[in-house]
Residue, then its C-alpha position, 0 to 999 in steps of 0.5 A: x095640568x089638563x084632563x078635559x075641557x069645553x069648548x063652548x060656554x054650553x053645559x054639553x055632555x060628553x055623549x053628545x059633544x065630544x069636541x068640547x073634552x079632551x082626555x089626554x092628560x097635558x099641558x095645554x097651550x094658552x090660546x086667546x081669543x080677542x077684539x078690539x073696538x077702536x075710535x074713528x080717525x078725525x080729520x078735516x075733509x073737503x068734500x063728502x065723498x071718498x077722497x085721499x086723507x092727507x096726514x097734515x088733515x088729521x086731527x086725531x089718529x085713532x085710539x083703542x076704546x075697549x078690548x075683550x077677551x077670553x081664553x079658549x074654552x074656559x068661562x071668564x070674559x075679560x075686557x077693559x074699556x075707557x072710563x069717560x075722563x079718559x075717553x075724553x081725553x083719547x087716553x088709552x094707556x090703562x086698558x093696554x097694559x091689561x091687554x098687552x099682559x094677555x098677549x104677553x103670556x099667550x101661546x097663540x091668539x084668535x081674532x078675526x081680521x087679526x093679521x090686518x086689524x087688531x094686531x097691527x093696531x094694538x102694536x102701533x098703540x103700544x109703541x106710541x106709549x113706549x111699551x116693549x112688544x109682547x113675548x113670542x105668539x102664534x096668530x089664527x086669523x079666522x077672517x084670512x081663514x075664511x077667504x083663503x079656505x070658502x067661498x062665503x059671499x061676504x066674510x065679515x063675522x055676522x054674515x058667516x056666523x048667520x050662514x053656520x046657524x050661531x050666534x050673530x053680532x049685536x045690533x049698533x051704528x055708528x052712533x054709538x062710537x061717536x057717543x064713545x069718542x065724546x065720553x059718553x058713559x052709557x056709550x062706553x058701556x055699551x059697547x064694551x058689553x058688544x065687544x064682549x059677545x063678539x069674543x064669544x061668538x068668534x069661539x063658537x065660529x073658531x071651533x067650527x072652522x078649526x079642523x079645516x086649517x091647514x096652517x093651524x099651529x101644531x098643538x102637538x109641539x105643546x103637548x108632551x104626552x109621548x102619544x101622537x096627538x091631532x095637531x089641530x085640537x090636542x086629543x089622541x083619538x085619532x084614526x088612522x085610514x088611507x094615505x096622503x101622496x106626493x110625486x115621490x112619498x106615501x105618508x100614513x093619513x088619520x082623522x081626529x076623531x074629537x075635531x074631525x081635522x085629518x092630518x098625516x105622519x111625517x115620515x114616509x111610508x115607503x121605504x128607502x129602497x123602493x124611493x130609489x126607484x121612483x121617477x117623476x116628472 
């Protein structure tokens, strides 16, 4: 059972952060937050500039080199990464089974660019090793998020994250994978410690976007408290002002006052009689 929790890694107090506790006694949903570092794919070209790869000049599709995780609001940071041997020999069925079993057990997951990238990667390479797909999850693309919902000149992580004054990437290049394709163990450390703060830092962006989402799952379906909770955080400290229309309903509008998402009830506030009279166009 939960009855607070931080969302960041930070000693906040409750004064000067409220967003980092909740004070609704629940069952929290298990919500991860992950990234993946894959290798390059290798392959046979005729010429340095950007041309179509045929499949036939593949020398070896890209595997998963280390993941990292942490789930949201708590302390630990999980990862796997290759050790040398399996490196070298582009073997990455250990490191998947550990990342498979988070997946599996989680409500819902966060990553950036998720939807196009990490998952459908992560899937491939579970079915290339003839693992079963995890349990039901719902998916929270932060990158998708960005583009649908700002207009940032560039949605990538770092760009984002230096705009909203957190925590930017690590600096590497491409070195470092090619140091990581060829075993290297220097490598391999490296950017599995680079893998970790990516984790860290796409909480710190995720808490930022989060009451901006409109199609957030609804963490009121895990709550069961008999209270109206914010869909988007959990807490029921909401405050109710205004209303949210459309062509033929008036629904009572609140703010959360923890994640300062707004949101609605979803039964109308006019009633059935006076609905009959209405008209639209």
């Amino acid at each position: 059972m939960n009855t607070s929790y931080r969302t960041c890694k930070h000693r906040h107090s409750r004064e000067t952060h409220p967003a980092c506790f909740i004070d609704v006694e629940y069952h929290a949903p298990k919500v991860l937050i992950f990234d993946i570092e894959c290798s390059p794919i290798q392959a046979f070209v005729w010429s340095l500039r950007q041309e179509y790869i045929n499949p036939q000049q593949i020398i070896h599709d890209k595997f998963i080199f280390s993941w990292s995780a942490k789930w949201l609001f708590g302390s630990e940071i999980m990862s796997g990464v290759l050790t040398h041997k399996e490196a070298k020999r582009k073997d990455d069925l250990r490191i998947l089974n550990t990342i498979w079993k988070l997946l599996d057990s989680a409500d819902i997951v966060i990553a950036h660019n998720a939807k196009r990238f990490d998952v459908p990667i992560l899937n491939g390479r579970f079915l290339i090793h003839k693992m079963k797909p995890p349990m039901y999850y719902q998916t929270i693309d932060t990158l998708q998020i960005a583009r649908s919902t700002f207009g940032f000149s560039s949605n990538k992580l770092d760009y984002i994250n230096q705009l909203l004054e957190i925590d930017g990437k690590k600096e590497t290049d491409f070195q470092l994978w090619v140091d990581c394709y060829n075993g290297d163990r220097q490598a391999l450390r490296r950017l599995v410690e680079y893998n970790k703060h990516d984790v860290v830092i796409l909480e710190e962006l995720y808490v930022l976007l989060r009451p901006w989402i409109k199609s957030h799952p609804n963490l009121g379906v895990y709550v069961d408290t008999g209270l109206e909770v914010c869909p988007i955080c959990g807490n029921s400290h909401l405050h109710w002002e205004g209303f949210y229309y459309t062509p033929v309903g008036r629904y009572e509008a609140f703010r959360c006052e923890i994640c300062g998402a707004i949101g609605r009830r979803r039964t109308n506030d006019i009633d059935k009689e006076d609905r009959k009279v209405l008209v639209r166009n």
